[in-house]
C-alpha positions as CSV (number, residue, x, y, z in Angstrom):
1,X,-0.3,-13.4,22.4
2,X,2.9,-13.0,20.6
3,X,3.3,-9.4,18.9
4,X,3.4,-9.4,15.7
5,X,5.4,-7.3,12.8
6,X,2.9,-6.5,10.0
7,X,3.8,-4.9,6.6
8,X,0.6,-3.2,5.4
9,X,1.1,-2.3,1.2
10,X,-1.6,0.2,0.1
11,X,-2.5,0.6,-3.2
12,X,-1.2,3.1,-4.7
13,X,-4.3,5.4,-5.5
14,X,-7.3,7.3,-3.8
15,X,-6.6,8.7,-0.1
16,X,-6.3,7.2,3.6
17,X,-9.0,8.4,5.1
18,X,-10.8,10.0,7.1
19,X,-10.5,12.6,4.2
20,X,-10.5,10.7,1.3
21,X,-10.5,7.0,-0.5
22,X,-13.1,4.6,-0.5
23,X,-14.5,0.5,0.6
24,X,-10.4,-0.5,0.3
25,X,-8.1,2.0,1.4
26,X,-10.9,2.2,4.8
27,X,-10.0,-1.3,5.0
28,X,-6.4,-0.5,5.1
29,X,-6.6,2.3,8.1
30,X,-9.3,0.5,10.1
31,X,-6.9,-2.4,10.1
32,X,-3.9,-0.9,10.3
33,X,-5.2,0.6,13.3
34,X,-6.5,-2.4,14.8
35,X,-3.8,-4.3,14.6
36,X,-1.7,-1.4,16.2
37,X,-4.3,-0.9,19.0
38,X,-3.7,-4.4,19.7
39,X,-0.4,-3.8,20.3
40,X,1.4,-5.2,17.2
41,X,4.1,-3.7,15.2
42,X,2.6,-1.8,11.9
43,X,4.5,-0.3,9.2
44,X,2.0,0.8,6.4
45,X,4.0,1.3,3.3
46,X,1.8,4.7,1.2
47,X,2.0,6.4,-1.9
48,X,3.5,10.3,-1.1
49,X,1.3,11.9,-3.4
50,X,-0.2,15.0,-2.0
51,X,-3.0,15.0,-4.0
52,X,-3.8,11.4,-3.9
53,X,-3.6,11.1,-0.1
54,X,-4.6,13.1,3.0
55,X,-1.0,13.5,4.4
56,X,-2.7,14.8,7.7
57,X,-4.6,12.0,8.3
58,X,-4.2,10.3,12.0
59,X,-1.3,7.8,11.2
60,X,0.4,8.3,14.6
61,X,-0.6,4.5,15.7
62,X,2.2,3.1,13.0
63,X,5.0,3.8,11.3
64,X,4.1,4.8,7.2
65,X,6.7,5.1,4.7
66,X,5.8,7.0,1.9
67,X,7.1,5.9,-1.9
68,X,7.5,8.3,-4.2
69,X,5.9,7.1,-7.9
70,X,5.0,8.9,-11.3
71,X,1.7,10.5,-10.1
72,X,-1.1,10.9,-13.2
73,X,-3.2,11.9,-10.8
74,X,-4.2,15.3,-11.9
75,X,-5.7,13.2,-15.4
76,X,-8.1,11.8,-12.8
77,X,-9.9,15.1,-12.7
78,X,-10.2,15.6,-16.0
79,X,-13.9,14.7,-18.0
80,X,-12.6,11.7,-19.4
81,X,-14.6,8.7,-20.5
82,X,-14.5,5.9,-17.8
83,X,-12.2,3.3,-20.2
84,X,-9.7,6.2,-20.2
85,X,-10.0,7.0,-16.8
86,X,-9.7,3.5,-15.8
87,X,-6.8,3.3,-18.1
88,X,-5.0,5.7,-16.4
89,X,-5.6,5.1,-12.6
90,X,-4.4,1.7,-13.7
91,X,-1.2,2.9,-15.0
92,X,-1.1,4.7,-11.6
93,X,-1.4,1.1,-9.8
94,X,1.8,-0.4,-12.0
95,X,3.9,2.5,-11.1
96,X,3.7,2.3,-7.7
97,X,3.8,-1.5,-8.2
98,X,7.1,-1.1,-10.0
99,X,8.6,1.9,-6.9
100,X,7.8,-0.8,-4.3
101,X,9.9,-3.7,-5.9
102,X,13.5,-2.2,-4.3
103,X,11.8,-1.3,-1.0
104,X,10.1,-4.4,-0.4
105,X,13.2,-6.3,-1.5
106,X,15.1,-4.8,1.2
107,X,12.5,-5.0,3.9
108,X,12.5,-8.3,3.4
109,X,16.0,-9.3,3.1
110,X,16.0,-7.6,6.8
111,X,13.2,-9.9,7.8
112,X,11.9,-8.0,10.4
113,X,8.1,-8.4,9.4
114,X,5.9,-11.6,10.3
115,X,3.7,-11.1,7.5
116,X,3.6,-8.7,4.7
117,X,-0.4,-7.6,3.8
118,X,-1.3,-6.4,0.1
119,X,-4.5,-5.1,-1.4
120,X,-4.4,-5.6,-5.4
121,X,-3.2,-7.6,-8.0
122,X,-0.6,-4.8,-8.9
123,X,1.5,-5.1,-5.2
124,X,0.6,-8.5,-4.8
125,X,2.8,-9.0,-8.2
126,X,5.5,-6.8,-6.8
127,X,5.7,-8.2,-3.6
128,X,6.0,-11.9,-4.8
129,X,8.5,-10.8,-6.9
130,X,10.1,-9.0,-4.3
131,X,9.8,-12.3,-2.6
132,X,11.7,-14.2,-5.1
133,X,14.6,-11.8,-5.6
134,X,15.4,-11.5,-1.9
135,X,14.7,-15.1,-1.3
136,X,12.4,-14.4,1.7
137,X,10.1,-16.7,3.1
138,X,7.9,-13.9,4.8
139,X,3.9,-15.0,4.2
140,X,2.4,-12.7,1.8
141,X,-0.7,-12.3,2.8
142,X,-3.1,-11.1,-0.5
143,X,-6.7,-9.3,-0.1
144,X,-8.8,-9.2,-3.0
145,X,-11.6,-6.6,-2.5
146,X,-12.9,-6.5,-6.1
């Protein structure tokens, strides 16, 4: 089998496990690691917010750069009714949308990934246009989980 480069794109919000996050980003760290076990190249592309993600969490099976991205998360902890809450986490998701566009534009001008894997509608968007301004060819792959 031919090793492959994979670009895993979190989303943006709750933590990697095994501390924190939930169904999705479990998804994203149990695949990320089976993919890497398998002996393929991973590079999982995360949110550096302390308080969103367990920065001590086992990542040692792939490479993980971290972008930096206005962080409301500290408005997640408030009591706030859910339509405001949701509000919020998904003006979370569009900034780390919008922080990914330059990175991904450059990883994929250096087309050293096979495949680039996303998780929402927010990097999915960012990737594609990512896509077009670089004028890659790389297969985004898109996982909808709602």
């Amino acid at each position: 089998m031919n090793k492959l480069k994979v670009c895993m794109v979190a989303t943006g919000t709750p933590g990697i496990p095994p501390r924190g996050g939930g169904g999705l980003e479990r998804v994203i760290y149990e695949l990320t690691k089976a993919l890497s076990k398998l002996g393929h190249d991973v590079t999982l592309i995360d949110t550096a917010s302390i308080e969103e993600r367990d920065l001590e969490a086992d990542l040692s099976f792939c490479k993980v750069i971290r972008v930096r991205h206005p962080n409301l998360v500290k408005l997640h902890s408030l009591p706030l009714r859910y339509l405001l809450h949701e509000l919020i986490r998904q003006i979370t998701l569009v900034f780390y949308a919008l922080a990914l566009i330059p990175l991904l534009s450059r990883l994929l001008i250096s087309n050293r990934y096979h495949v680039i894997h996303v998780h929402n509608r927010y990097t999915f968007l960012a990737t594609k246009l990512a896509q077009i301004l670089s004028g890659s060819r790389i297969p985004i792959i898109f996982t909808c989980h709602n």
